[in-house]
C-alpha positions, 0 to 999 in steps of 0.5 A: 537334418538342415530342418532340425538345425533351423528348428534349434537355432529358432528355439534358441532365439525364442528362449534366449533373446529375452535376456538381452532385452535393455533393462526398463529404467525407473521414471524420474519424478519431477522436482516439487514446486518450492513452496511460496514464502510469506513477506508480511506488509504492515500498510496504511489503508490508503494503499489498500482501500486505493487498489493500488496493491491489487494492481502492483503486488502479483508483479512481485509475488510471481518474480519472487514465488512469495505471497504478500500478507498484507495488514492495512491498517493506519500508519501509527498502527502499522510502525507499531507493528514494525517495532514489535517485528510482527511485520517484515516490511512497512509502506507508510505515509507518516514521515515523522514517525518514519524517522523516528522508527530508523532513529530508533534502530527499527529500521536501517534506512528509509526510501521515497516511494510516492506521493499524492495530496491531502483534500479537505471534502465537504457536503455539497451544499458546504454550510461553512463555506469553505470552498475557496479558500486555498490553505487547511488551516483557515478552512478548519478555523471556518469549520470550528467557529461555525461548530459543523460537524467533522470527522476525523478518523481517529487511528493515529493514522499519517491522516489522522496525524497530518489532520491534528498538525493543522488544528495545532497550527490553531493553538486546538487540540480537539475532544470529544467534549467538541460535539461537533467533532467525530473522532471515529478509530476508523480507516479512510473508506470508513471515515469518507462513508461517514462524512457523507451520509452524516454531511460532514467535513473531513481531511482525506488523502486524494488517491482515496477519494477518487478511487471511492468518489462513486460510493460519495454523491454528497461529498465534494473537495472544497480545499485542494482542487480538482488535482494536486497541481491545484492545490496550493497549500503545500503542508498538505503534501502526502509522501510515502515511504517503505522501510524493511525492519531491522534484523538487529532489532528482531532476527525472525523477520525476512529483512532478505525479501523485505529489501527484495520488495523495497527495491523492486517497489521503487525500481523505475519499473514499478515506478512507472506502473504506480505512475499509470494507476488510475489514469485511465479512470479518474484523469490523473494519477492516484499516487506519483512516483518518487523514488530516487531510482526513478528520478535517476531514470529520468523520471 
């Protein structure tokens, strides 16, 4: 009898303990990485054609989940850009046009971002014999009475337009009726690469040159020095800026991430690696900083 019982309770067991078994709870799917947003950057080429963007822009994208599409194109071309809100943010260096554009309600506020220096290049054998001399404007006097060729770049870019400032200072408005004078419409990489296999004098920002002096054997800085400490004339001076367009002025641009990147750009700690940019490989920096925050820091 006590067997039979057992044989029960065991059956009971089997059958019915199932049912108290704990309900198997469905997987909880992880949450989707937020898709990055776009900040769209209208730039000079000497940002881009320098490698300075390679070198500080994954920072920024990777603290802000955001890609940076950049356009480089000369400074004229880029505040044009601005002005049509086909960009959200603008780093520049035509100072003039800058505070025009904030004049002109494109932008509420420009920042000091960085500085380096115009040089004027030469062939190596420098027909005119412009090395020497330590101001723009006499070097381009020797190069026009001499009629040696010179390229310009042409673009309406902040060189372009730094460039035309020193033949004003001359009383000159070049044309291409002037057969030594190459107005190319190209950007700095492409106007150097001319100069020097056509043994041409050209105006150049420095940071550029460097950062392409292996790809110009025959080019060599006959006014500005071997350093911005060097050069003596001060209108070659190249200061950058960065401006976020105005969402009064075009309510689709990112003006919330555009000021995210002007203030991140000129954080002391960007600052510092811009400072760092090219050191190790040319001697000196290829763009230094100027950003008032920095300058707070001690900088």
């Amino acid at each position: 009898m006590l067997k039979k019982v057992l044989v029960v309770l065991l059956l009971f067991a089997i059958v019915f303990g199932g049912c108290t078994a704990a309900t198997p709870q469905p997987t909880q799917e992880p949450s989707p990485t937020p898709k990055p947003v776009t900040l769209r950057l209208a730039t000079t080429t000497s940002t881009d054609d320098s490698g300075l963007l390679d070198f500080i822009l994954p920072d920024f994208e990777k603290a802000n989940n955001c890609k940076v599409d950049v356009v480089a194109v000369g400074s004229g071309q880029a505040i044009e850009i601005g002005r049509k809100g086909d960009a959200d943010v603008l780093l520049v260096h035509s100072r003039k046009a800058e505070d025009q554009f904030v004049a002109d309600g494109y932008a509420k506020e420009r920042f000091d971002v960085m500085y380096n220096d115009f040089i004027i290049l030469g062939p190596k054998e420098d027909p005119v014999r412009v090395a020497g001399k330590t101001l723009a404007k006499d070097a381009f006097q020797a190069i026009m009475a001499a009629q040696a060729k010179f390229a310009s770049r042409g673009d309406k870019s902040g060189t372009h337009t730094k460039e035309l400032s020193v033949w004003a200072s001359l009383n000159v408005t070049p044309t291409q009726d002037m057969k030594w004078y190459n107005s190319l419409g190209q950007g700095m990489g492409d106007t150097l690469l001319f100069a020097n296999e056509q043994r041409a004098y050209t105006l150049a920002d420095r940071g550029t040159y460097l950062s392409m002096r292996d790809k110009l054997p025959d080019l060599v800085i006959v006014v500005g020095g071997n350093n911005l400490a060097e050069n003596k004339d001060k209108v070659l001076l190249n200061p950058y800026g960065v401006l976020a367009v105005n969402p009064d002025k075009h309510p689709g641009v990112s003006y919330d991430l555009a000021m995210k990147f002007a203030n991140w750009l000129t954080s002391p700690e960007t600052q510092k690696k811009i400072a760092g940019f090219g050191v190790d490989d040319f001697g000196q920096p290829l763009f230094y900083p100027d950003s008032a925050a920095y300058k707070a820091a001690g900088g």
